[in-house]
C-alpha positions in Angstrom: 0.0 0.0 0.0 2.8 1.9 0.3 3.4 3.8 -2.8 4.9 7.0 -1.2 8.8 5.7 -1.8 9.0 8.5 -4.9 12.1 10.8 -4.6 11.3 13.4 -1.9 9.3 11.8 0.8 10.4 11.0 3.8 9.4 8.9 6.0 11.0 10.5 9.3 8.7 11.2 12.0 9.3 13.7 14.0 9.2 12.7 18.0 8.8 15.2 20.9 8.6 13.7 24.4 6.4 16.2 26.4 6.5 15.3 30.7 3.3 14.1 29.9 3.0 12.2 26.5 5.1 12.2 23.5 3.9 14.0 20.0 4.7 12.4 17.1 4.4 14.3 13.3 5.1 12.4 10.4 6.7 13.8 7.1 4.5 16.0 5.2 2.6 17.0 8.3 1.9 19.6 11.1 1.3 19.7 14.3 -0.5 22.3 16.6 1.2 22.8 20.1 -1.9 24.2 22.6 -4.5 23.2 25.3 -7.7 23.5 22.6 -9.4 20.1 22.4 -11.0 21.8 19.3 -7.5 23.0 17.5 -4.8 21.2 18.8 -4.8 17.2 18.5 -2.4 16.3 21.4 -3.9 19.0 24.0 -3.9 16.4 26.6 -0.4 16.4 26.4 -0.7 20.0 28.1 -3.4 19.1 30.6 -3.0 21.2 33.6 -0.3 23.6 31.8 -1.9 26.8 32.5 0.8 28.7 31.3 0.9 26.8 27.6 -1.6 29.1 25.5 -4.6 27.4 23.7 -2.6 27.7 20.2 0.4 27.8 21.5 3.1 26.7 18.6 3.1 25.1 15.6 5.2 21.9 14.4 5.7 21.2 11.1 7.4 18.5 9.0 8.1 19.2 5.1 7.7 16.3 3.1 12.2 15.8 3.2 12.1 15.2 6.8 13.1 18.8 8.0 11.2 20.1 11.1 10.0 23.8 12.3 8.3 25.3 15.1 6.4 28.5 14.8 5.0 30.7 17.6 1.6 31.0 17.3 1.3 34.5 19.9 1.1 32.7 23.0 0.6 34.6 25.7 4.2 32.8 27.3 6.6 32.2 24.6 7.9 29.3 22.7 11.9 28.2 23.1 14.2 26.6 21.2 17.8 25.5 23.6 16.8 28.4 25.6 16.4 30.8 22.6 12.6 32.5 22.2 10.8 31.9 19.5 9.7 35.1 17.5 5.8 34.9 16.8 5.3 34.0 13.1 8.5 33.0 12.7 9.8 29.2 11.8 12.4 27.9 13.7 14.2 24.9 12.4 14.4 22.2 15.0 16.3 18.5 15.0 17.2 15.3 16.5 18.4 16.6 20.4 17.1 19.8 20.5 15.0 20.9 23.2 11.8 22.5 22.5 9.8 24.8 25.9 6.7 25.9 26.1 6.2 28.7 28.3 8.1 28.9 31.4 8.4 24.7 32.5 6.9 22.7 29.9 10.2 21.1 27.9 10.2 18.6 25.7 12.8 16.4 23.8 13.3 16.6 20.1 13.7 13.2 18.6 14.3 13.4 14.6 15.7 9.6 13.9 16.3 8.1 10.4 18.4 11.4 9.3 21.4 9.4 7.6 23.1 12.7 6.0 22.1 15.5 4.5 21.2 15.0 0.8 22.2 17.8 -1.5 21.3 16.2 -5.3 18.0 17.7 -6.9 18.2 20.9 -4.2 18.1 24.2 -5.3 19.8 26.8 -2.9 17.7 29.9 -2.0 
C-alpha cells in the first residue's frame, strides 16, 4: 500500500517527548502545540499547563524530513535551547534539540532516520 517511496518523501517522523506524552508528526505533516481540544490534536499532552496558551506553537514537517516550530502569539513564549521563539517566525528544529513551552513545559526533540544530508536535486535559495 505503500506507494509513497518516490524521490522526496520521507518517511522520518518527528518525536517530541512532552512530561506528559510524546507528540509524534510524520513527514508531510503539522502539528499544533496548545490546550484547545478543538485545535490542537495532542492538547492532553498540556493538561493542567496553565501557562501553555490554547494555540500555542506550531510543528511542522516538510515532506524531506526537515522540522520547524512556529510561535503562534502565546501569551508565554515558545523556546528553542533556551532561545525565544519570535511569533510567526519558523524555527528549524532536530534530532536533540529541546523544545519549551512557556516557562516549564520542555520537551525532547527526537528526529531519527536522518542518515546525511542529501544535496542532489536541491536548489539553494
Amino acid at each position: 500500500m505503500s506507494t509513497a517511496r518516490r524521490r522526496g518523501i520521507s518517511s522520518a517522523v518527528l518525536q517530541i517527548s512532552f512530561p506528559a506524552g510524546n507528540v509524534e508528526v510524520p513527514a508531510g505533516t503539522s502539528i499544533l502545540l496548545g490546550r484547545d481540544p478543538a485545535e490542537s490534536l495532542v492538547a492532553a499532552a498540556f493538561d493542567g499547563c496553565e501557562n501553555v496558551s490554547r494555540r500555542h506553537a506550531m510543528i511542522l514537517v516538510d515532506d524531506a524530513g526537515h522540522a520547524t516550530i512556529r510561535d503562534e502569539g502565546s501569551t508565554n513564549g515558545t523556546y528553542v535551547n533556551d532561545d525565544r521563539v519570535l511569533p510567526g517566525t519558523d524555527v528549524r528544529i532536530g534530532d536533540g534539540d529541546r523544545v519549551r513551552l512557556a516557562a516549564d513545559v520542555t520537551a525532547e526533540v527526537s528526529l531519527p532516520g536522518r542518515s546525511g544530508f542529501s544535496t542532489n536535486g536541491q536548489h539553494s535559495h
